[in-house]
C-alpha positions, 0 to 999 in steps of 0.5 A: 107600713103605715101611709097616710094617703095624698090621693085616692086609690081605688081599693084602698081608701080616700086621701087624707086617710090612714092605712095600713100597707105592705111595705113593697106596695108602698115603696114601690108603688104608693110613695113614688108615684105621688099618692102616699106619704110615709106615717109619722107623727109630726105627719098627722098634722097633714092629714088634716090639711089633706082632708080640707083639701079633698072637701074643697075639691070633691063633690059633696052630696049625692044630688051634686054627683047626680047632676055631674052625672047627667052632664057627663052622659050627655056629652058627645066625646070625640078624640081624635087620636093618630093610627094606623091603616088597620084601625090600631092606634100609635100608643093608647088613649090616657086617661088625661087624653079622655079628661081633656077631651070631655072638658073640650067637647063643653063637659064639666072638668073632671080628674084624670084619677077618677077616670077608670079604663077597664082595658086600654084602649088602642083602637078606633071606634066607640068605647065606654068608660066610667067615671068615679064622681061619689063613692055611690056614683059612676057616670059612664061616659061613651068615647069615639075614637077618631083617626086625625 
C-alpha cells in the first residue's frame, strides 16, 4: 500500500515522503495513530504542504543540530515521578514526561517523537536516553528519576 507519511517514523522515512507498506502495518498501525495518510493522487498536493511544513520545523544543518546537541547533554534533567516503596514506579516515564522535563529543567523544547527510549523506564535512579535531532545526530540525554 502506498502512504504518504505525516510524521517520521524511524526505519522507514521522513514526513512528506512517499512509501511503499504492507497493508496491516498501515491500517493498523501508521494511519490510525496519526503518522500516514493514505496515497492518492489529489494527496500528492499534501505532500508538499507537508514538506514546507517538516522545513520549518526541523533543524536544518549539522552545525544547528550540533549546538542542540551541546545544550541537551549539558542539561541537568530531574523527573520526578511517583513509586513505590521498592524503587518501581506506578506506570512508566513517557517520552512526553522526558520532553517536558528537558524544557523545564532550562533545555531547548525538543519533540516528543524524537525521543528514543530503548526499554522503558520503570524504576528510579539515573538512565539515558537519545534523542534524534539530524539524521547524523543524537544527543544522549541523561535522566534522574526521583521519588515525588
Amino acid at each position: 500500500m502506498k502512504i504518504i507519511l505525516t510524521h517520521e517514523v524511524s526505519g522507514l522515512g521522513a514526513a512528506g515522503e512517499v512509501v511503499d507498506v504492507k497493508d496491516g502495518y498501515a491500517r493498523n498501525y501508521l494511519i490510525p495513530r496519526k503518522f500516514a495518510i493514505r496515497w492518492t493522487k489529489g494527496g500528492e498536493k499534501d505532500v508538499e504542504q507537508i514538506r514546507r511544513a517538516r522545513k520549518i520545523h526541523e533543524i536544518q544543518t549539522i552545525e544547528q543540530a550540533n549546538q542542540v546537541k551541546a545544550q541537551l547533554e549539558g542539561v541537568k534533567v530531574r523527573l520526578a515521578v511517583r513509586s513505590g516503596d521498592a524503587g518501581r514506579l506506578f506506570g512508566s516515564v513517557t517520552p512526553a514526561d522526558i520532553a517536558s522535563a528537558i524544557k523545564a529543567a532550562g533545555g531547548p523544547e525538543v519533540d516528543k517523537r524524537r525521543i528514543e527510549l530503548g526499554t522503558p523506564i520503570k524504576t528510579l535512579g539515573a538512565h539515558e536516553t537519545s534523542v534524534r535531532l539530524h539524521p547524523e545526530v543524537a544527543a544522549k540525554v541523561n535522566i534522574e528519576v526521583v521519588a515525588a
